[in-house]
C-alpha positions as CSV (number, residue, x, y, z in Angstrom):
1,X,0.0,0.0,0.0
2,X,2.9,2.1,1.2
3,X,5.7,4.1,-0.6
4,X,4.3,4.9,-4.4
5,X,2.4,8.6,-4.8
6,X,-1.1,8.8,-6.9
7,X,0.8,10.4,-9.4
8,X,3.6,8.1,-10.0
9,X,1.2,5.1,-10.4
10,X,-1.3,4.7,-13.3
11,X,-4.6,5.7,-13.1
12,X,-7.4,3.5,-13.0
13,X,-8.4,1.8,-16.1
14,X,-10.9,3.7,-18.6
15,X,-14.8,2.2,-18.2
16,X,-17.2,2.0,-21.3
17,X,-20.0,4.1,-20.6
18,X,-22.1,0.5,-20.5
19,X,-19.8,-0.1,-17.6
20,X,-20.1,2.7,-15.5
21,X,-22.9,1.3,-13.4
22,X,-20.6,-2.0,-12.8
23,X,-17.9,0.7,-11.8
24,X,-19.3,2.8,-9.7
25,X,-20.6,-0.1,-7.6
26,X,-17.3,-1.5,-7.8
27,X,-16.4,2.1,-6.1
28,X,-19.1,1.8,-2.9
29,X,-17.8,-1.5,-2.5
30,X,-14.5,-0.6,-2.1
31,X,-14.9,2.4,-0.4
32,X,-17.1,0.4,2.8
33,X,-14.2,-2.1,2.3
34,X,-11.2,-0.4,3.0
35,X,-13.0,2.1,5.5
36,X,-14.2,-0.5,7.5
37,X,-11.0,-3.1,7.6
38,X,-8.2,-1.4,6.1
39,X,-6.4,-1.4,3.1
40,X,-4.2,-4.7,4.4
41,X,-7.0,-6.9,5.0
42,X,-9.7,-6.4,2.4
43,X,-9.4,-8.6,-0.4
44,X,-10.6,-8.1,-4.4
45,X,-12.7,-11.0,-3.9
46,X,-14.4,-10.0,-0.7
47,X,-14.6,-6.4,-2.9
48,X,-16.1,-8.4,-5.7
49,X,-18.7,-10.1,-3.2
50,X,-19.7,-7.2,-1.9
51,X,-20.3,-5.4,-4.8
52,X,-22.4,-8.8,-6.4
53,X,-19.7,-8.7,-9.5
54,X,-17.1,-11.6,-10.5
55,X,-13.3,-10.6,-8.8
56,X,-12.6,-11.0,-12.9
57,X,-14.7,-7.8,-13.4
58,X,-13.1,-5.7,-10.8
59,X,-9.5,-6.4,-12.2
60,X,-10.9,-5.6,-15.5
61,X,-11.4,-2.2,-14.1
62,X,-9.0,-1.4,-11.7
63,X,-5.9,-3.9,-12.5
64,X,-5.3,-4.2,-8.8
65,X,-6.1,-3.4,-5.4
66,X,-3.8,-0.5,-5.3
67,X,-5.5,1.0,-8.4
68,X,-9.2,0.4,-7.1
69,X,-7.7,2.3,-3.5
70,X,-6.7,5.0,-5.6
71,X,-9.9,4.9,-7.8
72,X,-11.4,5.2,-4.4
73,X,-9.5,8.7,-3.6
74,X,-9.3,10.2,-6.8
75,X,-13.3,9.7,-6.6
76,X,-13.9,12.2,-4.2
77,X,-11.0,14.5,-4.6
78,X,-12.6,14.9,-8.4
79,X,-15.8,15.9,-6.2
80,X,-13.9,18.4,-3.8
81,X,-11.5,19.7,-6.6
82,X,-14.7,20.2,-9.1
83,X,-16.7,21.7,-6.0
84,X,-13.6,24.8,-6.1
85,X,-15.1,25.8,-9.5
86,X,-17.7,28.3,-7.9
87,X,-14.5,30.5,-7.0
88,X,-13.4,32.7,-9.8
89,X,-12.4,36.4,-10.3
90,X,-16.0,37.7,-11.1
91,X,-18.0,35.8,-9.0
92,X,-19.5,37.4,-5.9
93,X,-17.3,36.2,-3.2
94,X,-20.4,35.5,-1.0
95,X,-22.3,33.3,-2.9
96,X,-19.5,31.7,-4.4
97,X,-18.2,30.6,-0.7
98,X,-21.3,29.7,0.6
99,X,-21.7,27.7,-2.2
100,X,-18.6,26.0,-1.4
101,X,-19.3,25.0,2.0
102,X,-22.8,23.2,0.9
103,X,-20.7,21.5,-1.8
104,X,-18.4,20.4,0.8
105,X,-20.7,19.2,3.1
106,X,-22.9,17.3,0.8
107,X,-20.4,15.6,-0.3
108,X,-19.3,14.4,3.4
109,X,-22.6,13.1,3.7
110,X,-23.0,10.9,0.6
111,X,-19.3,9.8,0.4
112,X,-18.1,9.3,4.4
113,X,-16.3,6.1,4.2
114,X,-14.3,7.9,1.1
115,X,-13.8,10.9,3.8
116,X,-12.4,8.5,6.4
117,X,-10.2,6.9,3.9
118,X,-8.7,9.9,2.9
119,X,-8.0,10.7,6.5
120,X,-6.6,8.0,7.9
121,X,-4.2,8.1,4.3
122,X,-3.3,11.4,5.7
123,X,-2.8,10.6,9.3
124,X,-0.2,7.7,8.1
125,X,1.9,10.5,6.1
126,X,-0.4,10.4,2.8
127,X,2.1,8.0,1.1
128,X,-0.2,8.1,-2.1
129,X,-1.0,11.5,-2.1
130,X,2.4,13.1,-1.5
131,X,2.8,14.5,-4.8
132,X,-0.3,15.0,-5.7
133,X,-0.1,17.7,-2.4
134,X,2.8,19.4,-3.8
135,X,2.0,19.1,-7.3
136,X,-2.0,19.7,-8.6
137,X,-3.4,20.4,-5.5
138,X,-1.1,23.0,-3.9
139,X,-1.2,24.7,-7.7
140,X,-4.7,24.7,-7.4
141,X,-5.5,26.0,-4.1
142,X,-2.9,28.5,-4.3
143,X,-4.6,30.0,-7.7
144,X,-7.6,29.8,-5.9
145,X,-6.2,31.4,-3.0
146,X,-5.2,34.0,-5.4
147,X,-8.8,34.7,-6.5
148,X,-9.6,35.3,-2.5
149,X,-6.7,37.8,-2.4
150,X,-8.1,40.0,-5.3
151,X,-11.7,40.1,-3.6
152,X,-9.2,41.2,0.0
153,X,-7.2,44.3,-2.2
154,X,-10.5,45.4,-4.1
155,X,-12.2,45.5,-0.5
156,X,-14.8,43.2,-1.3
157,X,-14.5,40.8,2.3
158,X,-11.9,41.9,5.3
159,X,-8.7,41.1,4.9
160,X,-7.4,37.7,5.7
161,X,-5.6,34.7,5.0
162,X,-6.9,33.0,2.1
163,X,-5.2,29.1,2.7
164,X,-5.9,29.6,6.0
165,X,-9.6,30.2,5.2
166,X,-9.5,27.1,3.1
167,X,-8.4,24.9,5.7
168,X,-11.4,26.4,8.2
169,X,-13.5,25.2,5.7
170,X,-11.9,22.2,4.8
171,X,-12.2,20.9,8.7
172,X,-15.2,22.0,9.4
173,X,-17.0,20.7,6.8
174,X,-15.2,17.4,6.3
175,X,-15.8,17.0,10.4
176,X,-19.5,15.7,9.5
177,X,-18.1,12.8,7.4
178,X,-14.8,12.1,9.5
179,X,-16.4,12.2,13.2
180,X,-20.1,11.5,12.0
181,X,-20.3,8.6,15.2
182,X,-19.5,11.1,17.7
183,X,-21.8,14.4,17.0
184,X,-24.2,11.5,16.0
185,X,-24.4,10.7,19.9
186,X,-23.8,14.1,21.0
187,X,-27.1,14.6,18.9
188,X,-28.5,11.8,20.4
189,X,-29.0,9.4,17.5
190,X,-28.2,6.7,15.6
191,X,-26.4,8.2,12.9
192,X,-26.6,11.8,11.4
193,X,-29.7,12.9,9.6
194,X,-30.3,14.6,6.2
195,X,-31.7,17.9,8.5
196,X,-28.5,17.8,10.7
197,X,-26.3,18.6,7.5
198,X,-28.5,21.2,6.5
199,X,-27.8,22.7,9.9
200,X,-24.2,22.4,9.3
201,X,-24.6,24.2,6.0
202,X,-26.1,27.0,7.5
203,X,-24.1,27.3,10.4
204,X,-20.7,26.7,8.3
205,X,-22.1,29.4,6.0
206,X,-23.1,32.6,8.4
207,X,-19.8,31.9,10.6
208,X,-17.3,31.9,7.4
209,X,-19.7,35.0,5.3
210,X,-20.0,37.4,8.8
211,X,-16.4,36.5,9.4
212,X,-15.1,37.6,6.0
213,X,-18.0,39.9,5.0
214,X,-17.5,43.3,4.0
215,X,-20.6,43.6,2.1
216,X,-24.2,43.6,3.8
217,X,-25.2,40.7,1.4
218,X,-24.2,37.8,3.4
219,X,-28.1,37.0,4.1
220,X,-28.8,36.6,1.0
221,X,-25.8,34.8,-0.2
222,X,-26.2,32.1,2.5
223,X,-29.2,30.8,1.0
224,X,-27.0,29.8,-1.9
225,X,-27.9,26.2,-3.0
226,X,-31.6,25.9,-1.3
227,X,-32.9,26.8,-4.9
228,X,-33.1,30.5,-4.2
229,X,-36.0,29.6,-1.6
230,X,-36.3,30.9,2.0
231,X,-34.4,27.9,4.1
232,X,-36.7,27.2,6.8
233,X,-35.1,27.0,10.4
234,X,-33.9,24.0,11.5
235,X,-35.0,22.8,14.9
236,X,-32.5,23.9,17.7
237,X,-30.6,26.1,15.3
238,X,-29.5,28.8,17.6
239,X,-30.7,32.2,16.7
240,X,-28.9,35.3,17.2
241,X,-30.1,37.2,20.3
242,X,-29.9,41.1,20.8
243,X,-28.8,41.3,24.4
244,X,-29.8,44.7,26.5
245,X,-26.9,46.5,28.2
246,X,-26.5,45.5,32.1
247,X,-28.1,47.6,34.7
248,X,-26.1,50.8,34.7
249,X,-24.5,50.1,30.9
250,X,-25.3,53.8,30.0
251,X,-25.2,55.5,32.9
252,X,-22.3,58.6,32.4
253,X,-19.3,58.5,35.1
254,X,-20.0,60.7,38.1
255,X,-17.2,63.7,38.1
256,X,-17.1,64.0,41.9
257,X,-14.3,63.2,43.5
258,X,-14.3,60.6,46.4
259,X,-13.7,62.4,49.5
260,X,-10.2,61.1,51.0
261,X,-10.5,59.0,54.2
């Protein structure tokens, strides 16, 4: 598993269009696979049993186990890299990062066991990704991070730093696919429900656009991706609440002096 980067090795094998159905499910099989037992102890037959296709099939697509586990990662880094799209030089930077977030957290809770794969590759030194960091994905994040910059010097959000605004996002987003057991039983449930990402959405979204916001469209930009429509509130989303001054707030300093003792 260890010691060759995603782009040294090559890529998966092409699939007919006729195949992509056998692929993909190739793909969710492999994904529950590795995320479940490791990359060590699942097998391309228990893969090929799981996904209800002959082990010949899955070598016919993937050539190897090390090929379907980086079919498995370049999956959803297509999704993340593809979700980056929304960010370019004339798009408003509210909608266009509000945007983002939903992307990203949509796409932690159809693809989780992809989310946890990719983090625990990272956690053991991201041996296949190493020079796909360096390479594509630090050239594409930085021209991203570019884009932010020129929305910072034209005075369209506060200044700040735009990779370190990406890896906000980036953790708290992919939190809801990486840690799903445990705010699942903070919750209170089983497992995470389709309203409890929406909730993560719109909480992502009004932190990130009131934290970077120059503009007083931040409102309106963090409905981005609910159609257009009013989002309605989600149970035990805590609202903002206008507190009064303290007894005494606006009261003017008294001028006398205090007599000496």
């Amino acid at each position: 598993m260890y010691g060759r980067s995603i782009e040294a090795d090559p890529a998966p094998r092409r699939r007919r269009p006729a195949g992509e159905a056998n692929g993909a499910r190739i793909l969710r099989a492999a994904e529950e696979m590795f995320a479940t037992v490791g990359f060590a102890a699942a097998s391309m037959s228990a893969i090929a049993r799981k996904a209800n296709v002959p082990k010949a099939s899955v070598l016919y697509y993937f050539g190897s186990k090390e090929a379907l586990y980086r079919g498995v990662l370049l999956n959803l880094i297509d999704l993340w890299r593809t979700a980056t799209d929304v960010i370019s030089e004339d798009a408003d930077p509210a909608h266009s990062l509000a945007a983002y977030i939903r992307a990203k957290v949509e796409y932690s809770r159809l693809h989780p066991l992809a989310s946890k794969i990719y983090a625990n590759e990272v956690l053991h030194g991201a041996p296949h990704l190493r020079d796909y960091f360096v390479g594509e994905l630090r050239r594409r994040v930085k021209d991203k991070a570019r884009i932010i910059q020129g929305w910072v010097d034209s005075g369209k959000i506060r200044p700040i730093d735009p990779m370190h605004l990406f890896f906000v996002i980036w953790a708290s987003t992919q939190t809801y696919a990486d840690f799903e057991p445990l705010l699942a039983a903070l919750l209170g449930r089983e497992t995470l429900q389709s309203g409890d990402y929406d909730v993560a959405s719109d909480t992502i979204v009004a932190l990130v656009l009131h934290g970077v916001a120059m503009p007083a469209a931040t409102a309106e930009a963090s409905e981005v991706g609910n159609g257009g429509a009013a989002r309605p509130k989600a149970e035990g989303m805590p609202q903002p609440v206008r507190r009064a001054n303290p007894p005494g707030a606006n009261r003017k300093p008294s001028r006398r002096r205090a007599k000496a003792p």
